[in-house]
MMTF fields as JSON, N, C-alpha, C and O atoms, coordinates in Angstrom:
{
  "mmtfVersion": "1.0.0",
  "mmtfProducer": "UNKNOWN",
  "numBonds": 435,
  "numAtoms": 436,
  "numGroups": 109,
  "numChains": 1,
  "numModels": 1,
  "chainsPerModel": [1],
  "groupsPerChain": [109],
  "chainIdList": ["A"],
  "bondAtomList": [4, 2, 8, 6, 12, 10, 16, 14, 20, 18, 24, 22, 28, 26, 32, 30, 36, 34, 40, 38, 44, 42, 48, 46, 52, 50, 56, 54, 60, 58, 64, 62, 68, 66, 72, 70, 76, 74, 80, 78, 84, 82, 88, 86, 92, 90, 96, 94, 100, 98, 104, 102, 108, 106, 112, 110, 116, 114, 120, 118, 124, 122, 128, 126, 132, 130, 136, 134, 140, 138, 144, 142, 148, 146, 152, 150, 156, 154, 160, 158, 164, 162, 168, 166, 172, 170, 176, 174, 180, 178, 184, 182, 188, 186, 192, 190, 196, 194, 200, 198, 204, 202, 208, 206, 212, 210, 216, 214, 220, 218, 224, 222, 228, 226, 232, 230, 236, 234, 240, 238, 244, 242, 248, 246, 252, 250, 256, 254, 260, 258, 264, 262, 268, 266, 272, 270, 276, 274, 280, 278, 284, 282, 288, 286, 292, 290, 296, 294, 300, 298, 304, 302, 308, 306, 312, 310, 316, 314, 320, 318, 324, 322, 328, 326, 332, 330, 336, 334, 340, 338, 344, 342, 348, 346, 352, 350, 356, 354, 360, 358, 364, 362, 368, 366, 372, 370, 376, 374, 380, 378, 384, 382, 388, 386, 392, 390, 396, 394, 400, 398, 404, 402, 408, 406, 412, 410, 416, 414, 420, 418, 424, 422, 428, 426, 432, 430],
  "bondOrderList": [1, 1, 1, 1, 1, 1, 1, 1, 1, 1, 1, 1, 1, 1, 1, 1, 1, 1, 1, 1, 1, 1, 1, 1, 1, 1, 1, 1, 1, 1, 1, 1, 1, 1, 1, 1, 1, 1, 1, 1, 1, 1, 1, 1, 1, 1, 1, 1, 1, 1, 1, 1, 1, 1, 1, 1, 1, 1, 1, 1, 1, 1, 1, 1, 1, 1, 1, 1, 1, 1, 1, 1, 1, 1, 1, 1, 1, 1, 1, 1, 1, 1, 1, 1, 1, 1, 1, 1, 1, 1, 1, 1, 1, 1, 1, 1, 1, 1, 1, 1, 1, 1, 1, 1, 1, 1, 1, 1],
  "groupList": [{"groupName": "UNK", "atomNameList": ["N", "CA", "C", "O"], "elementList": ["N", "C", "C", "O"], "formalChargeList": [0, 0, 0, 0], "bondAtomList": [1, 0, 2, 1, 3, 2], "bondOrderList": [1, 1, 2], "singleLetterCode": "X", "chemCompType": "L-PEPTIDE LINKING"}],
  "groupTypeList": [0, 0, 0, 0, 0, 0, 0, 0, 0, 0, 0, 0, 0, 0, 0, 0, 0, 0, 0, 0, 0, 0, 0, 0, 0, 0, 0, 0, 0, 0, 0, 0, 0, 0, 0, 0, 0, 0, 0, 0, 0, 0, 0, 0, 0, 0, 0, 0, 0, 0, 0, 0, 0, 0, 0, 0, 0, 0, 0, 0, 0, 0, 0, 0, 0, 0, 0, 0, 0, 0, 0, 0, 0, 0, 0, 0, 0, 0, 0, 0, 0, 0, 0, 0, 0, 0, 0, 0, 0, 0, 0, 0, 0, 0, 0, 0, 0, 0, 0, 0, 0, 0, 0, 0, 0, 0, 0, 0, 0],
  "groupIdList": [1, 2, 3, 4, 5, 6, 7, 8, 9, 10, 11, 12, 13, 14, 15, 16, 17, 18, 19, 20, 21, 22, 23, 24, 25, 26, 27, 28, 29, 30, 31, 32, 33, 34, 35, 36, 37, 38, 39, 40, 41, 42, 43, 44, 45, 46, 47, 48, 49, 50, 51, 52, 53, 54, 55, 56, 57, 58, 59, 60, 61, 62, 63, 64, 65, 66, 67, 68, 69, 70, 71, 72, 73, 74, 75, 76, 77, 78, 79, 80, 81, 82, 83, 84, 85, 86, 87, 88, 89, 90, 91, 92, 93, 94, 95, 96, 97, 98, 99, 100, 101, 102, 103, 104, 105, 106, 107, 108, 109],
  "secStructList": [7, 7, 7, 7, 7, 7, 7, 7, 7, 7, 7, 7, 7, 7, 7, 6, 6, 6, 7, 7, 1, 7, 6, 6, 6, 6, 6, 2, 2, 2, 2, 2, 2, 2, 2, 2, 2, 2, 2, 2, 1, 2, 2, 2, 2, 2, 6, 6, 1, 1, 7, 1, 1, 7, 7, 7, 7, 3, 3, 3, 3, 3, 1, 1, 1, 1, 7, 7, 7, 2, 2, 2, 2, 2, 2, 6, 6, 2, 2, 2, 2, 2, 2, 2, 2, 2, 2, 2, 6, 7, 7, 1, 2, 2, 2, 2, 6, 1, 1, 7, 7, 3, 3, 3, 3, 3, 1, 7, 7],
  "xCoordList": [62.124, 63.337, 64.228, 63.909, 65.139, 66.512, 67.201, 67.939, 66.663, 67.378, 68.597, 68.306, 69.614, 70.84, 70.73, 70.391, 70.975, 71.531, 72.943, 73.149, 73.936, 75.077, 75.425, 75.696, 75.523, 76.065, 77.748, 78.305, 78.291, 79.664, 79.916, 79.936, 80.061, 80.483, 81.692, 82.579, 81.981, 83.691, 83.898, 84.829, 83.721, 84.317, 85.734, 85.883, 86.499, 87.736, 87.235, 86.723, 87.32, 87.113, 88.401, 89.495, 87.473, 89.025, 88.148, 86.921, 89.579, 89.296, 89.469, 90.401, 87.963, 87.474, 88.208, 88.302, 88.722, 89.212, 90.61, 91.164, 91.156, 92.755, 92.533, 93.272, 91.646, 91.588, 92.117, 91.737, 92.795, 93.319, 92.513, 91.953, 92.665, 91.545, 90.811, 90.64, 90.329, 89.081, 87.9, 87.964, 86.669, 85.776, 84.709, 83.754, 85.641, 84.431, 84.999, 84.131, 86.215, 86.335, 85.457, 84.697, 85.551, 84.772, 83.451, 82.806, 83.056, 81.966, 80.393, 79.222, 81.719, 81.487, 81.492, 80.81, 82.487, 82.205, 81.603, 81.505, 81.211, 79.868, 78.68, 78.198, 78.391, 77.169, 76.732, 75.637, 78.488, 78.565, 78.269, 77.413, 78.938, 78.526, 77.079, 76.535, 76.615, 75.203, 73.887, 72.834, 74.625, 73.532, 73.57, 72.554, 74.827, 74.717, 74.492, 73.414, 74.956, 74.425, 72.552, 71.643, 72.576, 70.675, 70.432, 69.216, 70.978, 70.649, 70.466, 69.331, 71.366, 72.554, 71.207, 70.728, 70.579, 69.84, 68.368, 67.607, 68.086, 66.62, 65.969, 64.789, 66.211, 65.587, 65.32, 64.448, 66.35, 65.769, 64.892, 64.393, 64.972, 63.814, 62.342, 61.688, 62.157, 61.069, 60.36, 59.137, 60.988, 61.041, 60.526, 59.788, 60.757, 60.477, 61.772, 61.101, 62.839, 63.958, 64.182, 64.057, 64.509, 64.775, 63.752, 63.411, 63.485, 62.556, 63.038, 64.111, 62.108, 63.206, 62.201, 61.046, 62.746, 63.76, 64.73, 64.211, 66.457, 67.375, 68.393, 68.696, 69.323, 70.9, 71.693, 71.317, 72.307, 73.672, 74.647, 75.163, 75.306, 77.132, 77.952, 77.939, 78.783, 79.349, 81.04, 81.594, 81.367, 82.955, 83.052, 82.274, 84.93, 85.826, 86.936, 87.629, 87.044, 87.972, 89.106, 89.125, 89.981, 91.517, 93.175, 94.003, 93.116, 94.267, 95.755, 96.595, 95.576, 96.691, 97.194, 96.866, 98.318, 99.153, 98.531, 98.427, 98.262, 97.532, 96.025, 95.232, 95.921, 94.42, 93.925, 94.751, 92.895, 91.678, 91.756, 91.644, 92.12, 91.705, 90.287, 89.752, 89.558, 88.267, 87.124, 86.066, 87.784, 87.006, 87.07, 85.994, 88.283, 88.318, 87.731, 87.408, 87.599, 87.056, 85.074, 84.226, 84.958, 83.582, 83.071, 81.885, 83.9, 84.419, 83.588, 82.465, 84.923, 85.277, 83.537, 83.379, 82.652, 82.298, 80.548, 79.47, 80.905, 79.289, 78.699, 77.984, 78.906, 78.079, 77.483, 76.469, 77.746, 77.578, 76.103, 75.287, 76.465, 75.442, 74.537, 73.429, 74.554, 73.106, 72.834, 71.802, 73.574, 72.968, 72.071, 71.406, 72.039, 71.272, 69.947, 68.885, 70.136, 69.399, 68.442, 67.337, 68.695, 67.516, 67.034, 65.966, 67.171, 66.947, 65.734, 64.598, 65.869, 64.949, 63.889, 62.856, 64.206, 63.494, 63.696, 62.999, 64.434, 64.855, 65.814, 66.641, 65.379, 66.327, 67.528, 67.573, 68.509, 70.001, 70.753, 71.685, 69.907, 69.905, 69.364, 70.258, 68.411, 67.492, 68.721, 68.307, 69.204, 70.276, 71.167, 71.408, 71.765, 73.12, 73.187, 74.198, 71.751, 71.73, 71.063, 70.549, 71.456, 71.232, 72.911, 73.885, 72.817, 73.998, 74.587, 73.803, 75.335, 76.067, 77.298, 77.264, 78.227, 79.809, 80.054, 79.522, 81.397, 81.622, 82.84, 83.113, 83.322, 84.297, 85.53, 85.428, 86.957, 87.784, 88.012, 87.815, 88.466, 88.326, 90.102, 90.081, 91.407, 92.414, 92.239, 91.716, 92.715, 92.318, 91.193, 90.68, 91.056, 90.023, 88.416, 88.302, 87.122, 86.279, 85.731, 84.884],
  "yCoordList": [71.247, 70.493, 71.258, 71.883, 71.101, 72.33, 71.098, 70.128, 71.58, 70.832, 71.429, 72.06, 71.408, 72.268, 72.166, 71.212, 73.004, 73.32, 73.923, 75.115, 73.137, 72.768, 73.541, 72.666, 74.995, 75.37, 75.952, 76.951, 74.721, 75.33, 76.175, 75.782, 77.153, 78.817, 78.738, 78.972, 78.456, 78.103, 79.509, 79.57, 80.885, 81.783, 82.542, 82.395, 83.223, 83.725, 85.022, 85.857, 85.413, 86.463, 86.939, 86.533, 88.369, 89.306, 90.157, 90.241, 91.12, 92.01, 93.061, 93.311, 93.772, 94.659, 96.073, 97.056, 96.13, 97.106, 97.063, 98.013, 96.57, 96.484, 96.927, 97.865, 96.53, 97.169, 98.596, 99.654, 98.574, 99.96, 99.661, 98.622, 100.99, 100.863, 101.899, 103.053, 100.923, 101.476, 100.9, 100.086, 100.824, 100.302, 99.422, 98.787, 99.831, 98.529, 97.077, 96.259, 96.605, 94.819, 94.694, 93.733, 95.785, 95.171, 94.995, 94.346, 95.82, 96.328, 94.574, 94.193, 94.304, 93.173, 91.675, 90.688, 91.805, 90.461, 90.391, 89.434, 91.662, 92.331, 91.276, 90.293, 92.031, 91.725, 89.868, 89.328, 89.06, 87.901, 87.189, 86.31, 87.565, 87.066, 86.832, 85.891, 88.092, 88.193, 87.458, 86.952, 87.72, 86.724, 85.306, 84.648, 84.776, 83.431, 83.153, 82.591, 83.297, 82.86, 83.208, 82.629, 84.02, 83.894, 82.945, 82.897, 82.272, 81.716, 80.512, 80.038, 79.964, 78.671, 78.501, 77.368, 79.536, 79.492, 79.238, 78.451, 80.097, 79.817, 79.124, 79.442, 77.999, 76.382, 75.768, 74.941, 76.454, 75.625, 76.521, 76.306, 77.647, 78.844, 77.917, 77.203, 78.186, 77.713, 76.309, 76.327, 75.264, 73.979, 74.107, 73.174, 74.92, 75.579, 74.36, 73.804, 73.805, 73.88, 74.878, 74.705, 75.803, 76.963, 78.435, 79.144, 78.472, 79.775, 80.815, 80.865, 81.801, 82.922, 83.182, 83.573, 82.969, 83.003, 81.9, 80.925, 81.573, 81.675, 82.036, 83.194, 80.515, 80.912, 81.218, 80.379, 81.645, 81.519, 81.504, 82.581, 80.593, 80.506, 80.577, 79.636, 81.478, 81.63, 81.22, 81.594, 80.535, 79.723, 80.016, 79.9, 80.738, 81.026, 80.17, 80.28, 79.387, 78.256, 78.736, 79.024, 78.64, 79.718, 78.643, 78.485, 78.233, 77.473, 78.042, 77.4, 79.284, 80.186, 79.843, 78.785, 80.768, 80.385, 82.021, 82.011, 82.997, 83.842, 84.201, 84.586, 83.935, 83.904, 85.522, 86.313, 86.005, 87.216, 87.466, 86.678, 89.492, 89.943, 90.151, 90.112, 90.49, 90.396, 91.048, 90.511, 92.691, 93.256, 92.768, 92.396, 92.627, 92.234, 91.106, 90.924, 89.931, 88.96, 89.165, 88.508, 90.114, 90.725, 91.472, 91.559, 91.903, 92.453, 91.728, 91.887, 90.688, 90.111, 89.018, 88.376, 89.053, 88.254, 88.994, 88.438, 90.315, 91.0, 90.232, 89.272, 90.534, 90.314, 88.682, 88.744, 87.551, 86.925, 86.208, 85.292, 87.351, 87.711, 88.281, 87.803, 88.985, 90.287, 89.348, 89.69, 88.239, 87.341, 86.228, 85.492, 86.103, 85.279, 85.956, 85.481, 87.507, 88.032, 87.916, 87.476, 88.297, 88.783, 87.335, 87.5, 86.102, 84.646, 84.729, 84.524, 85.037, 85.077, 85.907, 85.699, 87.181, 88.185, 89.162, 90.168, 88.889, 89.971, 91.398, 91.608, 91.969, 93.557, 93.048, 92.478, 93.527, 93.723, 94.331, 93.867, 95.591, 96.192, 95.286, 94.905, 94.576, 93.895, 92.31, 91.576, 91.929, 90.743, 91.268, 90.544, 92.277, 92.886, 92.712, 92.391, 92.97, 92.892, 91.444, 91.336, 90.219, 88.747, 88.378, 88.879, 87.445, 86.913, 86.128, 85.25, 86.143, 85.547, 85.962, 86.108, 86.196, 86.88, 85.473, 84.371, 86.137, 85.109, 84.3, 84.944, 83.174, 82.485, 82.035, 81.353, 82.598, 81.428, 79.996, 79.5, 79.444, 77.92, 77.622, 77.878, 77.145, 77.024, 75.657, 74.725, 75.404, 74.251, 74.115, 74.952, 72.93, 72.606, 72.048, 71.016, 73.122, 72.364, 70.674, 70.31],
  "zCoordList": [-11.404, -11.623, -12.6, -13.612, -12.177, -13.116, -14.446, -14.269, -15.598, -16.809, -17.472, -18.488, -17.236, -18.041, -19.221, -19.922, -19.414, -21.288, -21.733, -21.506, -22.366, -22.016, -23.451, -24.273, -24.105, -25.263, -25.462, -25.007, -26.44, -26.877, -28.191, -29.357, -27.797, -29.175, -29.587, -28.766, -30.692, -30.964, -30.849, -31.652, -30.402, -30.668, -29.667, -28.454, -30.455, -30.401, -29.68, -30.427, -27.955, -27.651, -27.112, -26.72, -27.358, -27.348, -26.658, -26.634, -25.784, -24.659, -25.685, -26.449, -25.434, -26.409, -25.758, -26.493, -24.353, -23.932, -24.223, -23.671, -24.665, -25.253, -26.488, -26.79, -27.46, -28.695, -29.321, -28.819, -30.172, -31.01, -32.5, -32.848, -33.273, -34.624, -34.809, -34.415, -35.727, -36.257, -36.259, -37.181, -35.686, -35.764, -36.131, -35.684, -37.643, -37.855, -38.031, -38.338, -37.908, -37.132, -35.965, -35.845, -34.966, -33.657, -33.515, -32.692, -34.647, -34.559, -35.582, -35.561, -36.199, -37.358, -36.425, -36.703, -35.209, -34.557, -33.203, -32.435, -33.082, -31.839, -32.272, -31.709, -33.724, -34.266, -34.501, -34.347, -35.049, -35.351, -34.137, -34.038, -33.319, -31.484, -31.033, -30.455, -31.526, -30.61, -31.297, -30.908, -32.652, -33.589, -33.396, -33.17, -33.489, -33.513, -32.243, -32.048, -31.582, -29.605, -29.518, -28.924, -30.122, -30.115, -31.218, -31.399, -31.926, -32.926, -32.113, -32.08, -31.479, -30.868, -29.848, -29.807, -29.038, -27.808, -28.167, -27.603, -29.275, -29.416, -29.682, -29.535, -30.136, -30.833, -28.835, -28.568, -27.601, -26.679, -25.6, -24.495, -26.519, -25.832, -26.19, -25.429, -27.403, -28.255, -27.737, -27.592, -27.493, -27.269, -25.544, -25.228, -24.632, -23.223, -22.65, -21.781, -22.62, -22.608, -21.212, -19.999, -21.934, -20.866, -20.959, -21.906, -19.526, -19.122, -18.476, -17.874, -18.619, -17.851, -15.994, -15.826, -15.444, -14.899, -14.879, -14.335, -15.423, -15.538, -14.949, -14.663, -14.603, -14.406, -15.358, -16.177, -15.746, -16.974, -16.833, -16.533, -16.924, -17.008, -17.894, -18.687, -18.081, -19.27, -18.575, -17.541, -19.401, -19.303, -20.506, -21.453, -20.317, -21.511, -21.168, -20.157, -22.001, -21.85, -23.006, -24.202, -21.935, -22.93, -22.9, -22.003, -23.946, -24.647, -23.596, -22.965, -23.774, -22.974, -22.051, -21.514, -21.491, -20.301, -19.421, -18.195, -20.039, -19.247, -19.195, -20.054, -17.872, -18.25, -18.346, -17.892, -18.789, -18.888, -17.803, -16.864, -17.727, -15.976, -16.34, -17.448, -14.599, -14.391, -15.487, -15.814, -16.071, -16.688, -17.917, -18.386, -18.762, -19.921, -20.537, -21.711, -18.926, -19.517, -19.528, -20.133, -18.771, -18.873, -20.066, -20.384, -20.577, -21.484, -22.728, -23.207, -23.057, -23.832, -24.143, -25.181, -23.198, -23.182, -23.523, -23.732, -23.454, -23.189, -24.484, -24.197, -26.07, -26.534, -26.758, -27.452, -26.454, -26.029, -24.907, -25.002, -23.848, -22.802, -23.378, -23.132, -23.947, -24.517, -25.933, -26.51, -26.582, -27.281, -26.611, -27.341, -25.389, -24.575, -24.416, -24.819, -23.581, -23.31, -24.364, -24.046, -25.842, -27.223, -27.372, -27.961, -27.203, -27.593, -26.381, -26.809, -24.77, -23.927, -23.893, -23.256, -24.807, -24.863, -23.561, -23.428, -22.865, -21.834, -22.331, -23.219, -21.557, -22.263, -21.323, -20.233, -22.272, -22.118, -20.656, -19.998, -20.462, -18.855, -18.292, -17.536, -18.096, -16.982, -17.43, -16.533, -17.748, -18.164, -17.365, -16.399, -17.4, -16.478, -15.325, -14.701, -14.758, -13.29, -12.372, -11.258, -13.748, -13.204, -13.059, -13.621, -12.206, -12.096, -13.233, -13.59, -13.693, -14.793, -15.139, -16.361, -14.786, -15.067, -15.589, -15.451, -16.443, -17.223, -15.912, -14.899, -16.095, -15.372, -16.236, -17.256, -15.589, -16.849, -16.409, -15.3, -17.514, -17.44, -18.357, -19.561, -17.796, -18.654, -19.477, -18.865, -21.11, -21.272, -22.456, -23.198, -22.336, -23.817, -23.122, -22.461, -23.499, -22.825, -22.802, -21.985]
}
């Protein structure tokens, strides 16, 4: 029987491929991303909640009038994903090649 697990990330993503700089802002909310989303996930790893094998849906729900093109919002969304992946204990490559692209969503979830 399939139990959802329904997590909202207040976070502000940005299309890491538009970026100009210097490194270390991106590099500072890479790290903030991936931690807290394994943080956010693992209390329903632990609990067996959720097992791997795993769907994942990732919805970026954007206030905006333009939405994220395809890559950016892939983009925008990796560390996130590879914060799922470290909470399941799956490697990051073997996460890439499950289905999960992120989807936009206009609006307030």
């Amino acid at each position: 029987m399939i139990h959802p697990v329904r997590l909202l990330l207040p976070f502000k993503t940005v299309n890491r491929l538009n970026e100009r700089g210097s490194w270390h802002r991106p590099a500072r909310r890479a790290a903030r991303e991936r931690g807290v989303t394994r943080l956010a996930v693992m209390p329903h790893v632990v609990v067996g909640a959720v097992r791997v094998p795993c769907v994942v849906v990732l919805t970026r729900c954007s206030p905006g009038s333009r939405p994220m093109d395809g890559d950016g919002l892939v983009a925008s969304c990796k560390h996130i994903r590879d914060g799922i992946a470290d909470a399941l204990g799956v490697a990051s490559s073997r996460a890439a090649d499950t289905p999960g692209e992120p989807r936009p969503l206009r609006g307030m979830p």
